[in-house]
Structures are given as C-alpha cells and as structure tokens.
N, C-alpha and C positions, 0 to 999 in steps of 0.2 A: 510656369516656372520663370523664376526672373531669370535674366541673364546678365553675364560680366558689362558692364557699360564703358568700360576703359579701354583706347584701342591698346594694343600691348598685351594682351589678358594678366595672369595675375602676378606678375611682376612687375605693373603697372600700379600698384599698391604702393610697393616699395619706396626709399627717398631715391633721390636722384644717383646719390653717391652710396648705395645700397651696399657695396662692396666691401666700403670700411666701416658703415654703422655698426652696434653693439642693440640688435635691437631685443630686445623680451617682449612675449604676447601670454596669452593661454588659450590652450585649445580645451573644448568639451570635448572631452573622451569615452564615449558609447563602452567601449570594452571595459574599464574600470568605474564607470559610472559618477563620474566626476571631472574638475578641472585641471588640468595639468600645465605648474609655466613654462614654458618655451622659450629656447632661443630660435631666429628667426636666419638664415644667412643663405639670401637667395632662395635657392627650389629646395634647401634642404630645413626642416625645422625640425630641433631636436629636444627631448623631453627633457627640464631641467630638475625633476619632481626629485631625485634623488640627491640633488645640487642642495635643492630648497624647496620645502611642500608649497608657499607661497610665494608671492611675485612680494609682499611686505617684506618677509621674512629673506627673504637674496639682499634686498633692498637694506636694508640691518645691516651687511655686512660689509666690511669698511672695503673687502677685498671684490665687491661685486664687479665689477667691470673686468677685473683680471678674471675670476672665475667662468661669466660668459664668454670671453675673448678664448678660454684653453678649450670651451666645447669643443671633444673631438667625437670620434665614433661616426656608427651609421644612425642618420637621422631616423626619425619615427614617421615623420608625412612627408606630406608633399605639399608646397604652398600651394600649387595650381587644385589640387585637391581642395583644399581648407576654403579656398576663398569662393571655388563653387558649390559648397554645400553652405557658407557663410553667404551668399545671395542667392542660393535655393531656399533658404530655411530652413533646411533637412536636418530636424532635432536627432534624427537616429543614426547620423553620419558625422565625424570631426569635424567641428564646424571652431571661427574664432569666439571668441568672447573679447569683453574687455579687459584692455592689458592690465587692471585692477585687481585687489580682490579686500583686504582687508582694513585700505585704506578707506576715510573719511572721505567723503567729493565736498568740498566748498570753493565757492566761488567769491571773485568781485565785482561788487557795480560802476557805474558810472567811473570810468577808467581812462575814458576818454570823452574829449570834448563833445564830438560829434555826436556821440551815443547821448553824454548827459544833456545836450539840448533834447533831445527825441523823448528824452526821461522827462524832462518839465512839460513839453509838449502830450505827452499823453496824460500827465497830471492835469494841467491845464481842460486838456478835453475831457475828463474824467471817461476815458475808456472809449469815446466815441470817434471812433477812425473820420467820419464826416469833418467832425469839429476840428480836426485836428490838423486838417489842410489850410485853415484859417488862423489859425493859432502858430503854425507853423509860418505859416505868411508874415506875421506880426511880429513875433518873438526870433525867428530863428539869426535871423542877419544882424541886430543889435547887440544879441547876446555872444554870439561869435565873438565881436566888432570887440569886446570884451575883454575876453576872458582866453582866449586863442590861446595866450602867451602865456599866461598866468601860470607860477610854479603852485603848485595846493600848500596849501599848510604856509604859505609866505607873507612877509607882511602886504605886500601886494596884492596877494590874493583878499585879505583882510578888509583891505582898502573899498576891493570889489565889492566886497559884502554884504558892506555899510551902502554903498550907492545903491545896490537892491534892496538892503530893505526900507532905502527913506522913500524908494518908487515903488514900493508893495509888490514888488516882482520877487520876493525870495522863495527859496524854495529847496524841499530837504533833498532833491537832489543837487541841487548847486552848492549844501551844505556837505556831500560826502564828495562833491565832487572839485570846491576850491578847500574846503575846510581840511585840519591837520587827518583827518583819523578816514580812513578809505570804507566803502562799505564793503563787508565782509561777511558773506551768509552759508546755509548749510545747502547745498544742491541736490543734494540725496543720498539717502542711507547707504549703508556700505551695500555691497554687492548688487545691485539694484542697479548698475549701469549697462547697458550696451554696449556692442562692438562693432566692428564692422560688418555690412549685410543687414543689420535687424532692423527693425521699426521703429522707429520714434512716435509715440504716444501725441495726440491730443485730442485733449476734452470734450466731449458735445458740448459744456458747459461757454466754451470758446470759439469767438469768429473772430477775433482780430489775435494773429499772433504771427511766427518769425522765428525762424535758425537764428543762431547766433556761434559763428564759427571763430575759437580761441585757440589759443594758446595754453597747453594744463601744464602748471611745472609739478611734478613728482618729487615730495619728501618724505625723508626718514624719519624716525620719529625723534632724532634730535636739529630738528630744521635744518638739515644740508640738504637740497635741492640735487638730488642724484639724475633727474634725467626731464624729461621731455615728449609730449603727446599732442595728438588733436583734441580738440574737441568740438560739441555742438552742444551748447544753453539753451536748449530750446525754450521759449521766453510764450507768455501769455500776455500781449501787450493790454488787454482790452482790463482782465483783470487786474494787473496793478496798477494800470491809468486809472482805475476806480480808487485805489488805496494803497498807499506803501506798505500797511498794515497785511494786506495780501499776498506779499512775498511769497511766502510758502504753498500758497496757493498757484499762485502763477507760475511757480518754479520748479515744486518735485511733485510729480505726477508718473503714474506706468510710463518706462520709458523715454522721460525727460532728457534724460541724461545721457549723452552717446560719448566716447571716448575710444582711439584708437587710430590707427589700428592697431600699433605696438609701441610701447615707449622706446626713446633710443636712451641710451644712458650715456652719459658723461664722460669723455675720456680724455686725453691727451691732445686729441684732434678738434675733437667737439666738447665743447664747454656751454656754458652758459650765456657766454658774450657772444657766440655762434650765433641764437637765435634771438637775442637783442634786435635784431632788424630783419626777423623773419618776415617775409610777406605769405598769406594764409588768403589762400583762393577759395571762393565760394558759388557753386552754380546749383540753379535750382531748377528741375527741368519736367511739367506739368505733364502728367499722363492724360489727363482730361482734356486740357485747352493749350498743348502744345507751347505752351507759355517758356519763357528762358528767362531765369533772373542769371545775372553776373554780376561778382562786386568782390572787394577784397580788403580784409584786415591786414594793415601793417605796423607792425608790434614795435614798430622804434617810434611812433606818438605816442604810446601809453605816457600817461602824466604821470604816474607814480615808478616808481624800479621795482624792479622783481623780487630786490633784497626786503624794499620798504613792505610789500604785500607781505611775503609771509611773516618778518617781524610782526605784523598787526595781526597774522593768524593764529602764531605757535611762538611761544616763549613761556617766560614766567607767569602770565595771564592764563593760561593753556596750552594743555599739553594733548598729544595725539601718540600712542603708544605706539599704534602700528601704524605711522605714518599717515599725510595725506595727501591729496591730490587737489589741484588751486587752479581753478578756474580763471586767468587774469584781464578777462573782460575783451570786449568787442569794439572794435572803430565802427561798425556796419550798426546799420539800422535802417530798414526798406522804405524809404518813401514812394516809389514809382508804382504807378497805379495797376490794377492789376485784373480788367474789365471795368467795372466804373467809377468811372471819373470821381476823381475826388476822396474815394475808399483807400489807395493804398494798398500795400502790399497786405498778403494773407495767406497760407497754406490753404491747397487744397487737399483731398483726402487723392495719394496714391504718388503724389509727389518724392522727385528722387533728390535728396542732400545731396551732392559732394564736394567735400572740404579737404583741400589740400597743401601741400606746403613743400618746396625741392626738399629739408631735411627730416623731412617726418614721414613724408608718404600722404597716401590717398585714404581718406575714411569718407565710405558713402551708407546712406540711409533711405529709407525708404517711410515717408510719414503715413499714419494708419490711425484709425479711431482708438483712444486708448481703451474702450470695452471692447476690441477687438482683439485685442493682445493678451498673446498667450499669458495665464496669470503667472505673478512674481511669486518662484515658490523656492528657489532655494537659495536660502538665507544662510547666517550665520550657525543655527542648527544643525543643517544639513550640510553645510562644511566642517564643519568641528567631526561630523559624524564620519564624514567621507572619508579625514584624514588620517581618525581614528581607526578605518577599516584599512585602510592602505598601507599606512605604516607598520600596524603589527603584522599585514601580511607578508612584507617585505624579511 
C-alpha cells in the first residue's frame, strides 16, 4: 500500500492559504456508484451533487463561487479519509478523482522559451536522447542569445525568423513559438484524466519521456476562465522528436493526463492576476534507484497571456459547450542525466510525481506501465447513465 509522502498528512495537499480558498474536487462514491462534486474546506468535504450534478455544470453558473462560499451543513467525508484511499488506490473506498468532468483537456506547446529550445532539440535529434546532448551543445546558447526577449507574433519576432531560415535553422517549433498563432492541441478525451494518488500511464512503446508540471486554467463554456488547477502533460519526448505529426501519439495515452487536486475558483481575493506569477514545484523521486529530480515552472515567463491562449482555443473559431480545461505549457524540460551519461532525464517505472504550488496545493502521482492500468471504462455513457439513476432517485 502506498503511503501519504507529505510530512503534514492530508492537509498537506491543500494551498497554503487553504482557509480562504473556494476549492471544488469530485470524489468516487462506492455507495451511489458514481462521481459526486465536492466542495473541499479543510477536513470537512461536502457533497455539492444536489448544488450541481457536475463540476461543468456549477461552472455554468454565473453565481458559482457564491454558491460554494454558502456550503453549510455536516460534510460527507473526511479529507484525511479521501486522500488515503486516493494513494492506496482503494477503488471500493471514496477516493479523489479529477476535479473534471465534462470539460474538454487541451493543452499548449512551446509557451516558453526554455521548453521551445528542447522542442527543436528533440526535433533535431529525431527522438534520440544520445543525439541530443550534442545538438543541445550546438543549438541551445545561440538560440537563447536570440530570441530570450522576443515578444511572438511581433515585428521582432519576424525579424528572427527570417535570420533562421536564411541559416537553415528554422523550425515548426520556433514557428508556434515566435510566430502570431500559439500551438494548441487536444490532450485528452473528456473524462479520461486522473487525480490525485492515481497512476500516470507510459507506453512500452516509450524510453525517452518527462512530467510536465503546468498551470490548467478552467473555462466555461462562454470562455470566462472561472478557476485554477495543477496539472502533469506527461510528454513522450522520443516520439514527437521523431515527428510533430505524432502529437497525438506522444500525448494522449491511458493516463496521460493528471489534474488536480481541486480547482480553486475565482473570487474576490483570488483572481487570475494571483497566479500570473505562480511558481509550480516539481520533484520526482525514483523507487528503483533512489534518484531526486527537482526543478520548477514559473508562470510569469510564459511568452503568451493567459487571455491570448484561450482566445486561440474558444471563440468564434470554436466553441466548447461544456467548457474546457487549458493546459498552458511548461518552462521545465529535464536535461540532467539520469544514470548514463549523456541519455538525460527518463521516467522509471514506480516513480513518484509531485507537483505543487502555495495556491493550488499538492497533486502527486505515481508513473506505471500504461497495460498496467486499470482499463478506462467510464466514459460519457456511463455518466449520462449515473446521473440519470441519481437524479430521478432524488
């Protein structure tokens, strides 16, 4: 049985200022046989299912933040409960889910500098972590030396452009990443994500890959950006250094996807300018070979704004009825070696995520073969069924 890894136990989860957050989760509920959202406030978590069957559907509501803020009554668990059966695994016990449910997951690439060298760089090496210590050597300080400053989409950036491709260095990441239009893709199906405690999936098909610990902003379905999450992109470097064409590949997979632990939503105190300079900690800590990665996302480089991403997700191009959830990209990328020389960083199998942030809290994971992982089986059928059983029981 795993055990809690936070000293504090599980109010060590929580953000720092837990006190005044507005946070939503959803717990699996063994007794009714389905998800139920929750407000979260301290050791007390209370069932919001009669508030709102879903965490989309509160989210819809212009009044959400006041309606979680009046949560009164006697709570339904106990978070110290929730989070040891959410790092036991104990499917037949309340355990968390992701604070998700009917929203879309998409994501952003190359959002940052740092990250889009690493994106060239694996292009460069097509997929070969070896090559790419060399490539790295060559390419990474020049290209900095660059482009550091560069606003995207500016005439400056433009300028850049043109000097790469009369030196045959260009590159369609240096194209989503100085150029006007951000990349923007789909990270996985609805309901398909993780939460805090579960496994994160990879491939046998994959030896070279990497967490990637973000920032998720949460919208409604008429793009207002209602709240705030962790998240983990868990990334397949080796495959998309083979092809950008691979995205899909390298990116939604069993398990890909972790989010959590709870979104906080937006209020009076906490806004969106709050976590404009969030710093987002990440440690990765090997069951196998004792290994410690440390490293940290901080969200005030992001090159693009928070506004500029979802404008390029959701408008008049596309629409998301029941809102989505936006991935907005990584400063991290592992280069430090990780047994031999020259390979770089890699997950091992049994390895422990944890990604954190003072206003969001702690979301950890645990990486696992994805044919290991219990299969993805309830979907959008068997929610539509659940809610349908629940509500006319009510």
């Amino acid at each position: 049985m795993t055990t809690n890894p936070h000293p504090g136990g599980a109010h060590a989860i929580l953000p720092t200022d837990a006190d005044q957050a507005l946070l939503v989760g959803r717990v699996w509920d063994p007794e009714t046989g389905g998800p139920r959202p929750v407000r979260v406030r301290g050791e007390d978590v209370h069932d919001l299912f009669d508030v709102a069957p879903t965490v989309a559907g509160l989210l819809e509501r212009d009044d959400a933040a006041t309606v979680v803020a009046g949560t009164t009554g006697d709570s339904r668990w106990r978070l110290t409960d929730l989070v040891e059966a959410s790092l036991a695994r104990t499917q037949d016990r309340p355990h968390l889910l992701a604070p998700l449910d009917l929203q879309v997951v998409k994501a952003c690439g190359v959002t940052f500098v740092d990250s889009m060298i690493e994106r060239v760089i694996e292009e460069r090496s097509a997929g070969d972590p070896a090559r790419a210590r060399q490539v790295r050597e060559t390419l990474a300080a020049s290209l900095h030396a660059e482009i550091d400053t560069i606003e995207p989409g500016s005439e400056a950036a433009a300028r850049v452009k043109e000097v790469f491709l009369a030196e045959g260095l260009w590159s369609q990441y240096l194209e989503v990443g100085l150029g006007p239009d951000p990349e923007v893709f789909t990270k996985a199906p609805v309901l398909s994500s993780v939460g805090y405690g579960a496994q994160v999936g990879i491939p046998a098909f994959s030896s070279w890959n990497n967490p990637e610990p973000e920032l998720v902003l949460v919208v409604d379905s008429r793009g207002r950006v209602r709240g705030c999450t962790l998240g983990n992109d868990v990334n397949l470097r080796d495959v998309e250094g083979r092809s950008a064409l691979l995205l899909g590949m390298a990116k939604d997979n069993n398990a890909s996807s972790a989010i959590g632990p709870f979104i906080r939503l937006f209020d009076d105190a906490f806004t969106v300018d709050t976590v404009r300079t969030e710093r987002i900690t990440l440690r990765v800590e090997g069951a196998e070979d004792c290994y410690v990665l440390e490293d940290e996302n901080n969200v005030a480089r992001l090159s693009r704004s928070f506004e500029r991403l979802v404008e390029a997700t959701s408008g008049d191009h596309h629409q998301y009825p029941d809102g989505f959830a936006l991935y907005t990209g990584t400063l991290f990328a592992p280069t430090q070696d990780r047994g031999v020389p020259g390979l770089g960083f890699t997950h091992k199998i049994g390895d422990r995520v944890t990604i954190a942030s003072p206003h969001l809290g702690t979301l950890t994971n645990e990486v696992a073969p994805t044919d290991s992982l219990p299969r993805w089986e309830f979907g959008i059928r068997s929610l539509v069924d659940y809610l349908h059983r629940s509500l006319r029981s009510t």
